[in-house]
N, C-alpha and C positions, 0 to 999 in steps of 0.2 A: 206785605207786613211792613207796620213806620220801623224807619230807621232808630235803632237804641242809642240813646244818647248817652257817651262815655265824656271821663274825666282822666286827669294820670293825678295820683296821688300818692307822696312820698310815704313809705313806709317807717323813714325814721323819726320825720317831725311833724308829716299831717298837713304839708303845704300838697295844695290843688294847684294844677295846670293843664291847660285846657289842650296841651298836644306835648307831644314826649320828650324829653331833653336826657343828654347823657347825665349830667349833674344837676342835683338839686338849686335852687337861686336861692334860699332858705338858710339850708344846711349845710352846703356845701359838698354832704356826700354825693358816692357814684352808682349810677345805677340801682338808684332808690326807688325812680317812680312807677305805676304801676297803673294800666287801666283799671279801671273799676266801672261800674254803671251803673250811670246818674241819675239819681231821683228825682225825677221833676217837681212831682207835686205830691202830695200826700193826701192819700183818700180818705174820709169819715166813714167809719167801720158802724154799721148799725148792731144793736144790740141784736138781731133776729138773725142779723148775717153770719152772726159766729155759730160755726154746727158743732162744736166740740166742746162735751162739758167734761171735766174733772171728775175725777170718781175713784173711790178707795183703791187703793193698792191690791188689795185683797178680795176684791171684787174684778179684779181684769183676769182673763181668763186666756192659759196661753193652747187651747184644745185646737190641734190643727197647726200647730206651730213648731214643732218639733225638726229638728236638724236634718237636714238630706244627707243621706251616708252616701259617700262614693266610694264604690269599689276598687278604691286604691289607699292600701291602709294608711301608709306615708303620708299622701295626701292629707287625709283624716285625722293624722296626730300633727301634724304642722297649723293644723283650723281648729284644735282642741276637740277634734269631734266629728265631726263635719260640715254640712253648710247652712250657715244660719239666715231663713228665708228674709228677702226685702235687704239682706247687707250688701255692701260694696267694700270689694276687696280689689287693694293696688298692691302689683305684682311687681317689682322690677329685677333686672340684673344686668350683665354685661352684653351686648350685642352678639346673635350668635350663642346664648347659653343655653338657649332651648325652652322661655319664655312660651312662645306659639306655640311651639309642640305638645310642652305639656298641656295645656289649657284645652289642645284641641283635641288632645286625647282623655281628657276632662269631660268635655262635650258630647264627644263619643257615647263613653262610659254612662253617662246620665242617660242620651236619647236610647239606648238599646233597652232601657226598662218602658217604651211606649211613649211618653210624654217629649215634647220639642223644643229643642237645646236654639240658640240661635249664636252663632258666629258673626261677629263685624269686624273685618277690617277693613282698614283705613289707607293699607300702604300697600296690598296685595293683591291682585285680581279673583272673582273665583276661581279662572282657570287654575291658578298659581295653588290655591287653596286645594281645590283637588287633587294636585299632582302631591301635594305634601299627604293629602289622605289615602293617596295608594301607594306610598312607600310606606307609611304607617300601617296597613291594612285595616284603613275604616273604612267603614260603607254601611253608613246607619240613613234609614229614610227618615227618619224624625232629626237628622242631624241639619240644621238650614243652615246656610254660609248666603254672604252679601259683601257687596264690599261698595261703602258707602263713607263720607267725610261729612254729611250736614247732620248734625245731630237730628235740628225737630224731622228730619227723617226716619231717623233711627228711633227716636219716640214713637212717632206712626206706628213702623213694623213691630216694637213691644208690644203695644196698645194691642194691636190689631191678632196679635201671635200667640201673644198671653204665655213664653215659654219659661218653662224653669229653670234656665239660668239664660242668660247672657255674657257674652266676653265682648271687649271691646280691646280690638287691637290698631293701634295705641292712643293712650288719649293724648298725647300731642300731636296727632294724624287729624283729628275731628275740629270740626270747628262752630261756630254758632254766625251765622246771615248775617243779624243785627249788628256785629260787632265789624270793626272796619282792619282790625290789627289781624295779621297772618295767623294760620295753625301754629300752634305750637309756642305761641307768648301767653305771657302770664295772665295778663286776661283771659285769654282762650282756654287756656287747660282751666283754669277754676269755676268760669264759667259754664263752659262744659261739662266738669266734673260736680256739679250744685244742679244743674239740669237734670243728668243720670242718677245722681240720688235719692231728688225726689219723685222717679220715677219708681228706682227702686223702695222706696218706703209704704208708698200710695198705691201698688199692686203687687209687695210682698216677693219681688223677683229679685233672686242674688244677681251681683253682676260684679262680673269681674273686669279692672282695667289695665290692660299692661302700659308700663312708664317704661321710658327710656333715662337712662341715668348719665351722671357726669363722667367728663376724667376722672373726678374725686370718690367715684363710686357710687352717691347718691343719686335719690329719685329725682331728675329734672323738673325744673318748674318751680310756683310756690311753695314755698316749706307747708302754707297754711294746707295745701293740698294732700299731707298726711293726716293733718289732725279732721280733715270731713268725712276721710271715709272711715269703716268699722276696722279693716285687717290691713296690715302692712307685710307685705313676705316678698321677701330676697333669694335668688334663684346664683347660690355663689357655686366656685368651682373654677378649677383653671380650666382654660379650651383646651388643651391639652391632657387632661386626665379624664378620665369615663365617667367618673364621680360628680354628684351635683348635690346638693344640699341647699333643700328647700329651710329657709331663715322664717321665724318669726320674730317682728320687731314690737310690733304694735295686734292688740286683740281683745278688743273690749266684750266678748263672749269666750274665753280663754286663759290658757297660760303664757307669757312673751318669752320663755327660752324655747318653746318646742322645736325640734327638728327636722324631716323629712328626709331622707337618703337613697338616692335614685342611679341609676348605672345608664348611660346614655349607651344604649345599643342601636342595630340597623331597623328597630322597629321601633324607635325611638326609645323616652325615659320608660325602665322598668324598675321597679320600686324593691330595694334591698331589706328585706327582712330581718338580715342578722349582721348588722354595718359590721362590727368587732371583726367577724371573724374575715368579712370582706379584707379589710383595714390591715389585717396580719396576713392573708396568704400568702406572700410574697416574703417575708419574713425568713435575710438569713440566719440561721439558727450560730450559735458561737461565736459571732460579727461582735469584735468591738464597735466600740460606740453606737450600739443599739441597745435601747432601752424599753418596755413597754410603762405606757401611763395609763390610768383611768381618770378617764374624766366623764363627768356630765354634760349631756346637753340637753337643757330643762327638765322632764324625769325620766333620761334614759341614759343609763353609762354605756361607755364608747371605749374601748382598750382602742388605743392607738398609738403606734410605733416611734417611737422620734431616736431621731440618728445624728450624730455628731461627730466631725470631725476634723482635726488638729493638724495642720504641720506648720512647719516654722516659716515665718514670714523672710521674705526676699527684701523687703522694704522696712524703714526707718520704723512707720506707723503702721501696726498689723490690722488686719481686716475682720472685723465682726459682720455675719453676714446671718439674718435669721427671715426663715420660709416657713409664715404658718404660725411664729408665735412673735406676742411684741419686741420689739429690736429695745428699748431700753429695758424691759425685763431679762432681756439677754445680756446686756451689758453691766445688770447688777448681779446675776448669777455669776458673771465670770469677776467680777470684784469679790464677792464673796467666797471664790474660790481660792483668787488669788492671794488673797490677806487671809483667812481665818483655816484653808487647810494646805495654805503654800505649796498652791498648784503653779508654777513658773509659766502663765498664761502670758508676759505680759512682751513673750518674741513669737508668739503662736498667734497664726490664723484661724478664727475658731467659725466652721460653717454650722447651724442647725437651721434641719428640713422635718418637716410631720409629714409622715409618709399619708397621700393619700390624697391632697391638698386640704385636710380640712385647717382651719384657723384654730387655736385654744388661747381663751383669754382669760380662763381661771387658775389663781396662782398655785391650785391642787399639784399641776404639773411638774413645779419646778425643782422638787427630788430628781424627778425623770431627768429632765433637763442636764442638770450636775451632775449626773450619775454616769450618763450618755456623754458627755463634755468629758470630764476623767477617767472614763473608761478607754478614751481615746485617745489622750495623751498617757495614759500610764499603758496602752496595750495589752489591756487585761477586760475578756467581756465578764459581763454581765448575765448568771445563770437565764439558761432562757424561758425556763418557768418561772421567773418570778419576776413580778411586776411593781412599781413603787407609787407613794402617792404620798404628800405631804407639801406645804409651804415654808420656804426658806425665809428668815429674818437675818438683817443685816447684820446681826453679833451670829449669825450661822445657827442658831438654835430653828427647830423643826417643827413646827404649827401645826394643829388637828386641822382635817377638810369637815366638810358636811355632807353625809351621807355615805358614809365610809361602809356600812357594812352593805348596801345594796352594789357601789361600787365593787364589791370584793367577789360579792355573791356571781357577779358578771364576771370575773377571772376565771373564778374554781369551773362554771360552766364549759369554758375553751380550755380549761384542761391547765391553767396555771396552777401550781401546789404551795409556793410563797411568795410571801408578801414583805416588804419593809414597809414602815408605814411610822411618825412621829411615838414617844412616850407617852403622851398625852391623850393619844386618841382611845376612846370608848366605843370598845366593842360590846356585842351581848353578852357574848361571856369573854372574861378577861383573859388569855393565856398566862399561866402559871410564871414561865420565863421565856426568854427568847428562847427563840426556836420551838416552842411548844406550841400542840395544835390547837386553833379554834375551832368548837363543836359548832358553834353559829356558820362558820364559812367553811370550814372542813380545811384549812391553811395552815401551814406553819407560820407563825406571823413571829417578824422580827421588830424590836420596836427598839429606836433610839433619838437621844437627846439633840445632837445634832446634825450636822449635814458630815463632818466628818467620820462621826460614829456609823451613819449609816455607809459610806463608801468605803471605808473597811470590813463591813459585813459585804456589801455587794462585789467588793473587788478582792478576797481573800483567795489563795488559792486552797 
């Protein structure tokens, strides 16, 4: 095969250099250039050579094209459904989160219905790959594993396999001949990842690539390497808690909040059906500074725990310290405490933790948040059936969420009986006054104007 002829080409200002430099001569920035591969010459396209005509919308026919359900329902609502033939989905998360595992328990799950799954990695033996499928207990004969780094290799054994899905682990492992730059540089990963997709598009086979990510948490490599493939999903969770949650970021056959929730056991990920009530078993019941919140993630509500706690600071400047929710969202809650319901925050060290490791970044929470923060400085819990929801404004008044009654509906199920929730928010049927019950959520629902009207209902003896 002729050797491919490459360029470096700056990203910010579009200067060409014929071999790589740390900084641009151009523009001066760093670490801007970029291989790319060089078009020599440009061929005259005959009119007879082109096979692809245009033709109505309404005329393309999707029969035989229908989604592959995997029998992992999680799985299936993280992909809006399940897997949609010919796409390319990049996978990433933290090293160690359980990436491989799940995928090759993906693999599995596919080959056991008769049709052949094919496995590639790039950084594992097969032996290695086995011994991870007899701790898992697979042992499917249509499951193939390889472990291979030349791509148009890895094309071959497609071509030649025809199977219905593909994993490739990782595409910073794989690399392409013609290119002279190591695995795992920018050229390498895009070029490699432009090679597997139009593999995948041209015989309709899903493929999936695991990415390895930064310090900073993201997907390593080109940015552009998000926007080529179809799905983007993040495999978060601390190494430390049993809990994983499959992210969706990107889904151009989909929704981009869906979720997936998964419990890393000794048979590897097994997929939680009812996260809420996972999220609360542990739950001590009349614990100050425990609060329960609902939130969403994409269209499934999540009761989840969040816990705060106060003591007085030993130092000049006391410590805000937040796990799970953003750190200056926490920092305007407790300003909002401290000026508008003259909570003496400001010689307290205030920790908040969401039980569970998940992340919440909708400001639904932030009653919970407050409620949980001054339940614990004033030592009074918070009933343990009732749960809050609402968004705090800087004059302390109480903002409607969205989706409030499906939220709610997801409490009354685990056995909560009230709610605090903003004045403003609309429910289906309206309660009469506080404390009176909703026929729609079967609740006593308490509704108030601000943040301090509600921690007087919440923290009343």
């Amino acid at each position: 095969m002729p050797k491919i002829r490459t360029k470096f080409v700056c990203q910010q200002c579009g200067y060409e250099a014929p071999r790589w430099s740390g900084r641009c001569p151009q523009c001066n920035e760093w670490n801007t250039l970029v291989e790319t591969v060089e078009q020599t010459s440009r061929s005259s396209i005959s009119p007879s050579a082109v096979k692809t005509v245009p033709q109505p919308i309404t005329a393309v026919s999707t029969d035989g094209f229908a989604r592959v359900p995997v029998p992992m329902e999680e799985f299936n609502r993280a992909l809006g459904g399940g897997i949609v033939p010919g796409s390319v989905t990049l996978i990433g998360g933290d090293p160690g989160i359980g990436k491989s595992t799940l995928l090759l328990q993906v693999s599995a799950l596919l080959a056991a219905n008769g049709k052949p799954t094919l496995y590639v990695s790039g950084e594992e033996s097969t032996q290695q790959i086995k011994m991870r499928a007899r701790r898992l207990k697979i042992a499917e004969e249509q499951l193939y594993v390889i472990s291979e780094t030349n791509v148009e290799h890895i094309l071959l054994h497609i071509e030649r396999l025809q199977p219905q899905l593909v994993v490739v682990d990782s595409i910073q492992a794989v690399y392409l001949a013609g290119l002279q730059s190591s695995a795992g540089s920018i050229g390498q990963v895009r070029e490699c990842a432009t090679a597997l997709l139009r593999m995948a598009k041209l015989h309709n086979i899903p493929i999936f690539l695991i990415g390895h990510v930064t310090k900073q948490g993201a997907i390593a490599g080109p940015r552009v390497l998000e926007h080529m493939v179809d799905t983007v999903l993040y495999l978060e969770g601390e190494r430390f808690h049993a809990y994983r949650l499959l992210r969706t970021v990107k889904n151009r056959f989909g929704s981009t909040h869906e979720v997936g929730v998964f419990e890393m056991q000794e048979r590897g990920l097994m997929e939680i059906s009812n996260p809420s009530e996972a999220f609360l078993s542990e739950r001590l019941a009349s614990a100050t500074g425990s609060v329960v919140a609902v939130t969403m993630e994409g269209t499934r509500p999540l009761l989840v725990e969040i816990q705060a706690l106060t003591t007085t600071t030993s130092f000049g400047l006391p410590r805000r310290t937040a796990n799970g929710i953003d750190f200056n969202r926490l920092l305007l809650l407790i300003a909002v405490l401290s000026k508008r319901v003259r909570l003496k925050l400001g010689t307290q060290d205030v920790f908040v933790n969401v039980v569970g490791g998940l992340r919440i970044s909708e400001p639904a929470a932030d009653l919970a948040v407050a409620s949980a923060i001054a339940s614990s400085f004033r030592g009074i819990p918070v009933p343990e059936d009732c749960v809050m929801l609402g968004e705090i404004g800087l004059s302390g008044e109480l903002r409607s969420v969205g989706q409030a009654e499906k939220r709610l509906k997801e409490a009354t199920k685990l056995g909560f009986r009230r709610c605090i929730v903003p004045q403003s928010l609309r429910l289906g049927t309206v309660a009469a006054s506080n404390g009176g019950k909703d026929r729609a959520i079967k609740m006593e629902v308490f509704r108030a104007r601000s943040v301090g009207e509600a921690l007087d209902i919440a923290l009343r003896q």
